[in-house]
N, C-alpha and C positions, 0 to 999 in steps of 0.2 A: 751665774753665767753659763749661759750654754755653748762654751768655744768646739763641741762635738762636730753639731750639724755643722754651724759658721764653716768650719776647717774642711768636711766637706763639699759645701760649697763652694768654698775658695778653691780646692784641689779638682773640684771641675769644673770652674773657671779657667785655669790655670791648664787643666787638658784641651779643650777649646782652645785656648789662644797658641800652644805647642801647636797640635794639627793642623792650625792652620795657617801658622805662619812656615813650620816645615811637614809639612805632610809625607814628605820623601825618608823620613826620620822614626815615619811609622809604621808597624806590620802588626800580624797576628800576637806576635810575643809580648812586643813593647803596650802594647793593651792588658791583655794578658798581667803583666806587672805591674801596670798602673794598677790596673782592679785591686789584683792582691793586697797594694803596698795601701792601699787608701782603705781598704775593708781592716787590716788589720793593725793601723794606723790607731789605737784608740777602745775601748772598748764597744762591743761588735752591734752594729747596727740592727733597728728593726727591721724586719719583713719589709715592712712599706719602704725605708729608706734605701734599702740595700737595693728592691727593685728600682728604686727610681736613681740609684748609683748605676745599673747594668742599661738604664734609657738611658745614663749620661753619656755609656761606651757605647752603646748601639748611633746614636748622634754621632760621636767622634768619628765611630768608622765611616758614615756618609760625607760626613766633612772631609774628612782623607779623599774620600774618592774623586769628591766635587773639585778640590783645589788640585788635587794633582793630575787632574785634564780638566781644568774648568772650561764652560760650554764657552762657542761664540760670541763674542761681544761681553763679554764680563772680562775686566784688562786682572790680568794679573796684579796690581798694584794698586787693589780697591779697598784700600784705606785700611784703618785700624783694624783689630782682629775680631771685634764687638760688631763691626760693620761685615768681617766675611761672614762670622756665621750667619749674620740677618741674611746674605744676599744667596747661600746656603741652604739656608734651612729655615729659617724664621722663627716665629715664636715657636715651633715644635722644642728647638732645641733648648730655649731656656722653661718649656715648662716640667721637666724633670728636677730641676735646680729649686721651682719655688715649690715641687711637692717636698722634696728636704727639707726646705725654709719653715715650709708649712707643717711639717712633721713635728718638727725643734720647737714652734709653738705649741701644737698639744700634749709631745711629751713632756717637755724641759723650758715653758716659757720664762726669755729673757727680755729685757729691752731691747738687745741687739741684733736678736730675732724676729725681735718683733720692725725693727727698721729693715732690715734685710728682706723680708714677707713683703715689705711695704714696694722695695725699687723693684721684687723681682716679680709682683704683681702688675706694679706699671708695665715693665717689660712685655709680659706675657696677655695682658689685656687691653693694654694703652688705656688704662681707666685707670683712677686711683684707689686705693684699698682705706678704709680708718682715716681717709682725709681729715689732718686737722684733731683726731685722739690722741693720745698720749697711750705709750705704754699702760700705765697706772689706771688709766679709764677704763680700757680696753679689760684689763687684768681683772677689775672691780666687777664691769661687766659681766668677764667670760664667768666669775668664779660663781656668780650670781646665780648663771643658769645650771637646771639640773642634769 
């Protein structure tokens, strides 16, 4: 099991749905220790991952900025926080999340990564990823090739 990236993942989901339901709760600093506490959360990320942790804060900060003047005609009270970022940002913002995802399968393939890759490539392409594979296919597959 790969719970590294997962928790990753989770931890910037989890800054997402903070910024933007308080965005007035965030500055330079409180980024700042997010970053920290999540990089050092764990045994220390690849290259690839760590950049695509630093797109998850560069995200967050536009999200900050969006919600705490959001434009004309967007009501303050637009629904869950899955919903502000889309109205925010859109797929920009969850494609940092599935290059993690994506990451956790070529270093450390899990089942659970490999279902994760799966919602956050819906997400990011409205297309489905491995439609209908199994972990075990995929795996049998991937290990196939040279």
């Amino acid at each position: 099991m790969n719970s590294r990236h997962l928790g990753l993942v989770a931890g910037a989901e989890m800054l997402y749905e903070r910024v933007v339901t308080s965005p007035e709760a965030w500055n330079d600093g409180a980024f700042e220790e997010w970053t920290a506490e999540i990089l050092s959360d764990g045994p220390a990320p690849s290259r690839d991952v760590a950049r695509e942790i630093r797109r998850c804060v560069r995200a967050a900060v536009k999200l900050r900025g969006f919600w705490l003047a959001p434009p004309a005609g967007v009501p303050s009270d637009a629904g869950d926080w899955r919903t502000r970022v889309d109205l925010a940002l859109g797929i920009r913002a969850w494609r940092p999340l599935l290059g993690i995802a994506q990451a956790g399968l070529a270093e450390a393939p899990s089942e659970e990564v490999f279902h994760e890759t799966q919602r956050l490539f819906r997400e990011v392409h409205a297309a489905t990823w491995m439609d209908g594979v199994t972990f075990e296919v995929w795996q049998t597959e991937h290990a196939a090739q040279p």
